[in-house]
N, C-alpha and C positions, 0 to 999 in steps of 0.2 A: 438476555440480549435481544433487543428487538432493531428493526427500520425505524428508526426516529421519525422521520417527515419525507415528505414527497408522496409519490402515487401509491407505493406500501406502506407507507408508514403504519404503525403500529403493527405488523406482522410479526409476529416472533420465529427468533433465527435458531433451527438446529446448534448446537453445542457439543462437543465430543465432551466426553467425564478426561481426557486426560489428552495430551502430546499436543495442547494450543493455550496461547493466550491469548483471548477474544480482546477488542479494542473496548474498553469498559466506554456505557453510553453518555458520560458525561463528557468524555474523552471525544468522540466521535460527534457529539454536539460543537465541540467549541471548535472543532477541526472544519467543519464544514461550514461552521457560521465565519470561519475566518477566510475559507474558500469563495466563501457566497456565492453570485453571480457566473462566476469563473467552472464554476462545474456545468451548467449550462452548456449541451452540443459537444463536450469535451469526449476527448476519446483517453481512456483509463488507462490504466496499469496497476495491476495489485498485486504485489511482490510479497511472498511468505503470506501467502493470502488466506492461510489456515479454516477460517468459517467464510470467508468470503465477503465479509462485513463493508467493510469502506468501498470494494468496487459494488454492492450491491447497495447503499445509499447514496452511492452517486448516482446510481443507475435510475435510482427511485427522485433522486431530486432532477430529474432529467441530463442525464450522460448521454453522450450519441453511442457507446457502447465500452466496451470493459473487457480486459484480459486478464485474468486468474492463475498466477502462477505459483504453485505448490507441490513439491516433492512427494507430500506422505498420502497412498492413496485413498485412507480413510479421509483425510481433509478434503480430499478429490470430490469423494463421495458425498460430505457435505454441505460441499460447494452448492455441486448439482443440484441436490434438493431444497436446500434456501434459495437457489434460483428458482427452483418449483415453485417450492412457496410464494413467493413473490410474486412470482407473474412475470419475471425477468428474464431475459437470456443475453449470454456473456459467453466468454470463451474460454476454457479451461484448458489451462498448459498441465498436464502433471510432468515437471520437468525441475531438474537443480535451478536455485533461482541463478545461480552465476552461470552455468553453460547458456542457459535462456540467455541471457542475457548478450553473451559472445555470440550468439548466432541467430540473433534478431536487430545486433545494432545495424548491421549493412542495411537491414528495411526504409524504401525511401520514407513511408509515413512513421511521424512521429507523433507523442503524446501529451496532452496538455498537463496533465496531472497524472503524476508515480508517487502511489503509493507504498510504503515498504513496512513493517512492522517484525521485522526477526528475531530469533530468540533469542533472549537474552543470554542464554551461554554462549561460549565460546565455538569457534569453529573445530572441523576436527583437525587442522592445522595450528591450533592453540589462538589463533587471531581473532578479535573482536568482530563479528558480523558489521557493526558501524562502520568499523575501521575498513574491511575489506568493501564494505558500498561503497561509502563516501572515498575508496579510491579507485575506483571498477573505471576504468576507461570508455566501456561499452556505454555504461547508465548514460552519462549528460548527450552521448549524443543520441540516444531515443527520446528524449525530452524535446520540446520543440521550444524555441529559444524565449518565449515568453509564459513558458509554462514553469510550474512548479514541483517542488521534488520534498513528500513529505515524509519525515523519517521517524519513528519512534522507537526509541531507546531507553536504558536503565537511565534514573537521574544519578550523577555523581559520575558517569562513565565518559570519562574525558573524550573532546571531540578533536581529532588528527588536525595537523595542518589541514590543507585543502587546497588541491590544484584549481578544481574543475569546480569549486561551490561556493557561492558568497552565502553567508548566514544572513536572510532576512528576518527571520523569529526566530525565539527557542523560549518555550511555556514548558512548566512541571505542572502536572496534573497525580498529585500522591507518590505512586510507585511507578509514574509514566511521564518521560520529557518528550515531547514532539518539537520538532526541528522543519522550518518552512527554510528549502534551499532552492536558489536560483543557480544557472550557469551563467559560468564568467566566461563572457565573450572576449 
């Protein structure tokens, strides 16, 4: 896994041998090309942010900065250091992505782009991680209302009604669907 493009580009990114699934880089190419211009000055959110990958290629394709938010503190750990590597600096929450979430929505500034990427299991309340974002009341309003809200999930894992999300894309890339969601004003 490496920085695709931007100021790192081609740096290769720490990998833990187990407890992540990194954003494979064909995945994170078409993501970003589909982002384009839009990452530009934006200010991040990388949610289940495991290696740190997508806020650390925003950051590299010029992001005004990036928050890292990750539970496990091995992923903590190498977050940090593919930020080293880089030459980046970001913010690293080691925290549940959903309490994050319930005690950062009151924050007046919001985000142009939220990224999410969580495991594909199940939650330890049996509920699908999709399911529980895509109905998290906190998420849309830290998104700021012409930003976007990128989710990747199992392909085949049905996607909930939706209060708070208009579906603008949904691409499978093999064993990965990414889902481009707006807020519905």
């Amino acid at each position: 896994m490496r920085v695709i493009a931007g100021r790192a580009g081609g740096v290769r990114l720490v990998v833990p041998k187990q407890g992540v699934r990194p954003t494979m880089d064909r995945v994170k190419a078409a993501i970003f090309s589909s982002l384009g211009e839009m990452v530009i000055g934006a200010r991040i959110l990388d949610l289940f942010a495991g290696t740190g990958g997508l806020g650390i290629e925003a950051l590299s394709r010029g992001a005004a900065s990036a928050v890292f938010v990750e539970d496990d503190r091995h992923s903590i750990q190498t977050i940090e250091t593919n930020l080293r590597k880089a030459h980046l600096t970001g913010s690293v929450r080691q925290r549940d992505v959903f309490s994050f979430l319930k005690s950062a929505a009151t924050l007046a500034e919001k985000f142009r782009i939220v990224f999410a990427d969580p495991p594909y299991d199940k939650t330890t309340s049996g509920e699908s991680f999709t399911d529980k974002l895509l109905g998290d009341q906190n998420l849309p309003a830290m998104l700021d209302p012409s930003g976007v809200f990128v989710l990747e999930k199992r392909p085949g894992e049905m996607i909930p009604d939706m209060k708070h999300w208009k579906l603008v894309r949904q691409k499978a890339y093999g064993a990965t669907e990414v889902l481009f969601l707006s807020v519905i004003e």
